[in-house]
C-alpha positions as CSV (number, residue, x, y, z in Angstrom):
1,X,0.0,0.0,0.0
2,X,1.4,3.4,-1.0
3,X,1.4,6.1,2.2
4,X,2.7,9.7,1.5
5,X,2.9,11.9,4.4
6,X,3.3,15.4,4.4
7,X,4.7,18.0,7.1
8,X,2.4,21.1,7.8
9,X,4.8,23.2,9.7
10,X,3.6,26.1,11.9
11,X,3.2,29.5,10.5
12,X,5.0,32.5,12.0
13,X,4.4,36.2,11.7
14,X,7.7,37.7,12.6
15,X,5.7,41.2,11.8
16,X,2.6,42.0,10.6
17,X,1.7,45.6,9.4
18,X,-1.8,46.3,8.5
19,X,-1.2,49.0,6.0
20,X,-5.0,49.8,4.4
21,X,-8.6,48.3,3.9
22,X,-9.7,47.3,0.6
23,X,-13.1,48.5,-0.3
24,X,-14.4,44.9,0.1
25,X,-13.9,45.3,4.1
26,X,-10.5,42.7,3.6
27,X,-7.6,44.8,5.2
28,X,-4.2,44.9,3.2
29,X,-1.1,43.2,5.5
30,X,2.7,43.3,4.9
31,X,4.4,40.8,6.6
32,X,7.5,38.8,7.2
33,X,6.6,34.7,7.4
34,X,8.6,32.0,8.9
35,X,7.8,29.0,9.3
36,X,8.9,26.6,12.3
37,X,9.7,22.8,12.8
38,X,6.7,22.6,15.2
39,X,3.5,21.4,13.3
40,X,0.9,18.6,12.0
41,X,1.1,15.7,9.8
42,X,-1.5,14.6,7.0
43,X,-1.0,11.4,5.5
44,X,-3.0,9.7,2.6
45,X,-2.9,6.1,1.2
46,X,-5.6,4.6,-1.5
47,X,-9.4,4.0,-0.9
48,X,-12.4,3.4,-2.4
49,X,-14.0,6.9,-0.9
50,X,-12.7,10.0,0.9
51,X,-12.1,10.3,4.9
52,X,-10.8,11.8,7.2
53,X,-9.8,10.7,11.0
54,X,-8.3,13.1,13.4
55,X,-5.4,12.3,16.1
56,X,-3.1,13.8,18.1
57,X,-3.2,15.6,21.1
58,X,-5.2,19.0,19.7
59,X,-7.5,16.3,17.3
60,X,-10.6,17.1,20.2
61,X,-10.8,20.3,18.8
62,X,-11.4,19.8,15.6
63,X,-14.5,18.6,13.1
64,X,-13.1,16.3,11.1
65,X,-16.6,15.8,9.1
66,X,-17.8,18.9,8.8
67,X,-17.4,20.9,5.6
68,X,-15.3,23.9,6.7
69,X,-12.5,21.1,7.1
70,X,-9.8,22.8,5.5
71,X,-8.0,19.4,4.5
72,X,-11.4,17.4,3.2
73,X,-11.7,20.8,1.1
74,X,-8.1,20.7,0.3
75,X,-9.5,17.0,-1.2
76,X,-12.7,17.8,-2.9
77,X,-10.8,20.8,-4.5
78,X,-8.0,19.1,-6.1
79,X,-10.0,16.0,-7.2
80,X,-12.5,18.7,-8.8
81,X,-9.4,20.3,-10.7
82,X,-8.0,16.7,-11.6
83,X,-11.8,15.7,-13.1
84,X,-11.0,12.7,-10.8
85,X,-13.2,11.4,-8.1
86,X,-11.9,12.0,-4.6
87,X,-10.9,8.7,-3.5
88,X,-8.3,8.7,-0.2
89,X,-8.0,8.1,3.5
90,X,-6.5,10.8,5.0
91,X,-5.4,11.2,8.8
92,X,-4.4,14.7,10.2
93,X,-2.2,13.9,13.0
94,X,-2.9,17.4,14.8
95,X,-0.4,18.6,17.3
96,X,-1.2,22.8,17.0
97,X,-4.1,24.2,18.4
98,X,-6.4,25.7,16.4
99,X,-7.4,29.5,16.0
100,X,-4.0,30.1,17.3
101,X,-2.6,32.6,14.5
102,X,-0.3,29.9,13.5
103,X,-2.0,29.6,10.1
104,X,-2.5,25.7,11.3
105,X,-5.6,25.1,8.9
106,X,-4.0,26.1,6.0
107,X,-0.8,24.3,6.8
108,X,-2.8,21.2,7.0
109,X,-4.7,22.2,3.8
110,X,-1.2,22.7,1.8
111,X,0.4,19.3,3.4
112,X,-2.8,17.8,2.1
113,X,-2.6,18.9,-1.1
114,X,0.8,18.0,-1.3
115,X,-0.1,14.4,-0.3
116,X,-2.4,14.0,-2.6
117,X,-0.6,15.1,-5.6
118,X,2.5,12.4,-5.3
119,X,-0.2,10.0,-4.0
120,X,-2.8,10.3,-7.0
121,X,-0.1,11.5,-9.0
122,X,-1.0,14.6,-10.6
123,X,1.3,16.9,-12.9
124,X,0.3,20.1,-11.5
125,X,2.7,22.4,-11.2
126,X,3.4,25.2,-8.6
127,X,1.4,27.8,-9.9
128,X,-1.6,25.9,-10.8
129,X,-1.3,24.5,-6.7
130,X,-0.8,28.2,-5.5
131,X,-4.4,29.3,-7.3
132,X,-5.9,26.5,-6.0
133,X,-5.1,27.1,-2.8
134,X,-6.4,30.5,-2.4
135,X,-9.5,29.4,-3.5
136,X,-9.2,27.5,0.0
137,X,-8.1,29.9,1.7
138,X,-6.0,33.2,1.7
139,X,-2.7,31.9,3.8
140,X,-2.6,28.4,1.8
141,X,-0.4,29.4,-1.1
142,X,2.1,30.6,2.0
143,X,1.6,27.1,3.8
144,X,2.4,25.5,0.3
145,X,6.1,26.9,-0.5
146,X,6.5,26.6,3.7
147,X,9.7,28.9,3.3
148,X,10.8,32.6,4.6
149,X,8.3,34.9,2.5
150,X,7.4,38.6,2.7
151,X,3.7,38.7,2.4
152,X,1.3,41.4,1.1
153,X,-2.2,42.0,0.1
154,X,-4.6,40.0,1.5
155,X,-2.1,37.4,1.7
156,X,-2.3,36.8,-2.2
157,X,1.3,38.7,-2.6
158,X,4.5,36.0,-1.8
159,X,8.2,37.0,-2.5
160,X,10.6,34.8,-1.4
161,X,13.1,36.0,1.3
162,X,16.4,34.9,2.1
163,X,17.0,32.1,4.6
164,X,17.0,32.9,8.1
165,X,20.0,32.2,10.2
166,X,20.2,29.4,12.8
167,X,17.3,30.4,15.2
168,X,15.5,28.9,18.2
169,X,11.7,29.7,18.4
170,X,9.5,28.7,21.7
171,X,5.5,29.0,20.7
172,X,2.9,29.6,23.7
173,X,-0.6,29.6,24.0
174,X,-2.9,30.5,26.6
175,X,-5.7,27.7,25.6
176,X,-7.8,30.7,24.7
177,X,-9.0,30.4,20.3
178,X,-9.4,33.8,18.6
179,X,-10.9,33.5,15.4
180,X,-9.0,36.2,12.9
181,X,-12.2,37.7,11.8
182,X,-12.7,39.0,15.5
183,X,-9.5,40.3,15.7
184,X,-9.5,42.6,12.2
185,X,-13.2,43.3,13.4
186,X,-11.8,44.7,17.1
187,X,-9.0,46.8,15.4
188,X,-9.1,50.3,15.2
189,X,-6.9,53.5,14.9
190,X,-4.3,54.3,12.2
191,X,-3.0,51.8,9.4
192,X,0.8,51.3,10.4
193,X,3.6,52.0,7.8
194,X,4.6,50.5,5.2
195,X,7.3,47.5,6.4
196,X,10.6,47.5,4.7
197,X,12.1,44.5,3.8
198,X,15.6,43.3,5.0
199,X,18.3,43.4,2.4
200,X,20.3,41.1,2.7
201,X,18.8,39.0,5.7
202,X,20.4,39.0,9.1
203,X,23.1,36.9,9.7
204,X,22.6,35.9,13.3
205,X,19.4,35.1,15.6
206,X,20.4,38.2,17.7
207,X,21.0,40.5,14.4
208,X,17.6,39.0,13.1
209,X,15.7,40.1,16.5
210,X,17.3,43.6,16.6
211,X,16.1,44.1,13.2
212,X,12.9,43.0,14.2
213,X,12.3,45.0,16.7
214,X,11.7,48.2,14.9
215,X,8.3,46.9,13.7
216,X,5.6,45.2,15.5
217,X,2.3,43.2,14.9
218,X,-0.5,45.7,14.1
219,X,-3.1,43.4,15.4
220,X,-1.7,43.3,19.0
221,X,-4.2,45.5,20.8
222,X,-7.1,44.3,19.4
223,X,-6.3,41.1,20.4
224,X,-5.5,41.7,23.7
225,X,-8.9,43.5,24.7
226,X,-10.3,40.2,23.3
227,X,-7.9,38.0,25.0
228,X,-6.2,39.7,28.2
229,X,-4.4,36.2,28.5
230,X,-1.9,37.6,25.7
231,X,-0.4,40.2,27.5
232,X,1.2,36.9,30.2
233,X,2.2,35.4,27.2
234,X,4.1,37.9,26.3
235,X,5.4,39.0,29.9
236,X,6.4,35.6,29.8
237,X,8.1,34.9,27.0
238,X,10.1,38.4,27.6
239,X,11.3,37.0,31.1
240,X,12.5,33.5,29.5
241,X,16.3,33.1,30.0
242,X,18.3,34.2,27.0
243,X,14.8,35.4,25.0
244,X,15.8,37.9,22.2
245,X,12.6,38.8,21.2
246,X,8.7,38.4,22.4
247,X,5.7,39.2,19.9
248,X,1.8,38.1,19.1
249,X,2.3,35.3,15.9
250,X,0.0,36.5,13.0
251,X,-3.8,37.6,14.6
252,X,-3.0,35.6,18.3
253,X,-3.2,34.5,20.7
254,X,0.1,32.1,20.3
255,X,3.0,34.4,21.1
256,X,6.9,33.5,20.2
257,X,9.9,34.0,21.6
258,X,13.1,33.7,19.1
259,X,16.6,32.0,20.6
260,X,20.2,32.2,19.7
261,X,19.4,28.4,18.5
262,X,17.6,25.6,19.2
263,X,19.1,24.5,22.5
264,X,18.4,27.6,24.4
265,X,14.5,27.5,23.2
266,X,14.8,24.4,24.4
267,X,15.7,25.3,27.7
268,X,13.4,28.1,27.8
269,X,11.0,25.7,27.2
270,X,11.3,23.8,29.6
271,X,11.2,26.4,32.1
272,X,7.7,27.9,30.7
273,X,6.3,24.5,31.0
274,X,6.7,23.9,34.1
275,X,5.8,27.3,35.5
276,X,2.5,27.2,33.1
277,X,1.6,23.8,32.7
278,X,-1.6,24.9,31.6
279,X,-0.6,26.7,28.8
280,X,0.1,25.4,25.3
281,X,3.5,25.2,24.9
282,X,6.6,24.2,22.0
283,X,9.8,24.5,20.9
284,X,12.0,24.4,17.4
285,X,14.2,26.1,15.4
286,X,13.1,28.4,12.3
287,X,13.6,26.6,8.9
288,X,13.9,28.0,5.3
289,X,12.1,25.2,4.0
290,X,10.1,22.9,6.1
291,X,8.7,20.0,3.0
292,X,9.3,17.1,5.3
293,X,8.2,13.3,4.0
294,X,8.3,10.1,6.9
């Protein structure tokens, strides 16, 4: 029996600027995207229909039936495009939590898409996979390269970025979802600047957090008067031995801390565990590309 598995790493807004509002209502981001070695699995092998079981240790929080599943989507979508009938078992081993501003659904809807190509083994090439994608959503075409990326629009505009340097990364959670629509609903005030990009790219975790600091993630109060819970996060991370860095991840409530490298997120992590057991909790390094196959 042929089993393909795919990697869906977690996303990672190092910043993200909201710069305008369309005259749609859909507010125009620029952002810098990383992506972490901290994330779910989807794997696929042959049926005779399509399905979908959900493990892991976040897999109670998630409908694996219903038809907002980004991954049985992800399925219909590509079978549609393929003029093939959606025949696959799929299982979405789920380890982020979800509503988490880790772009986590549309990781797992790009690592299922991915799957499914090498396992029904369609000839579609990058571009045609990219436009499919945002048809399932606008951070899926991201998810799909899974590499450093400046990001603008909606989400539709990806440029590659250089490689980051070594890095550690710790990811935290207060167990509290926040759905993005609430957050870009809560905001209010002035548009931030424009972002500019890093040329060339930092050549060091701690050159890579200095740089960093001198923007921010435009969705950070409105998150917090949704979720107070953010604001420990972020006290928390700040206070982690050897922490370079603490900001909000894309629209919350996980929070990040970046490392001199993996060891000393490691470390860190260990120490924010134990003192907040109740918290959702990880650690990795940053990656330039995270396509990973088991």
């Amino acid at each position: 029996m042929t089993t393909v598995s795919s990697f869906a790493p977690a996303k990672v807004n190092l910043f993200l600027h909201v710069i305008g509002r369309r005259a749609d209502g859909y507010h125009l981001i620029d952002s810098l995207v990383a992506f972490a070695d901290v994330g779910d699995w989807v794997t696929a092998w042959p049926s005779k229909s399509l399905s979908l079981e959900v493990t892991g240790p976040e897999a109670a929080c998630l409908d694996a039936r219903g038809e907002e599943n980004l991954v049985l989507r992800a399925a219909r979508a590509l079978a549609e495009q393929a003029g093939i009938v959606p025949t696959a078992a799929l299982r979405l081993e789920k380890n982020l939590p979800i509503a988490a501003g880790l772009g986590g659904g549309s990781s797992d809807a790009a690592a299922a898409l991915r799957a499914l190509c090498s396992l029904w083994r369609l000839p579609l090439n990058a571009t045609a996979l990219a436009v499919l994608g945002s048809r399932i959503g606008a951070d899926v075409p991201a998810c799909l390269q899974a590499c450093a990326a400046w990001v603008g629009g909606i989400g539709e505009r990806i440029d590659p970025a250089p490689a980051f340097p070594d890095a550690g990364i710790v990811l935290a959670n207060p167990r509290c979802p926040l759905p993005t629509a609430a957050v870009f609903a809560a905001r209010s005030g002035p548009f931030d600047g424009i972002a500019a990009r890093f040329s060339p790219m930092p050549g060091s975790a701690v050159e890579l957090a200095r740089a960093l600091e001198k923007y921010c993630n435009g969705l950070t109060s409105a998150a917090l008067a949704l979720v107070p819970a953010i604001g420990d996060v972020l006290t928390a991370l700040a206070r982690l031995p050897d922490a370079l860095l603490a900001r909000m991840s894309g629209s919350g409530a996980t929070c990040f801390a970046l490392f001199v490298d993996r060891a000393a997120a490691e470390r860190a992590h260990r120490a924010l565990a134990a003192s907040e057991p109740d918290w959702w909790s990880a650690s990795g390094s940053l990656v330039a590309a995270s396509e990973v196959s088991r």
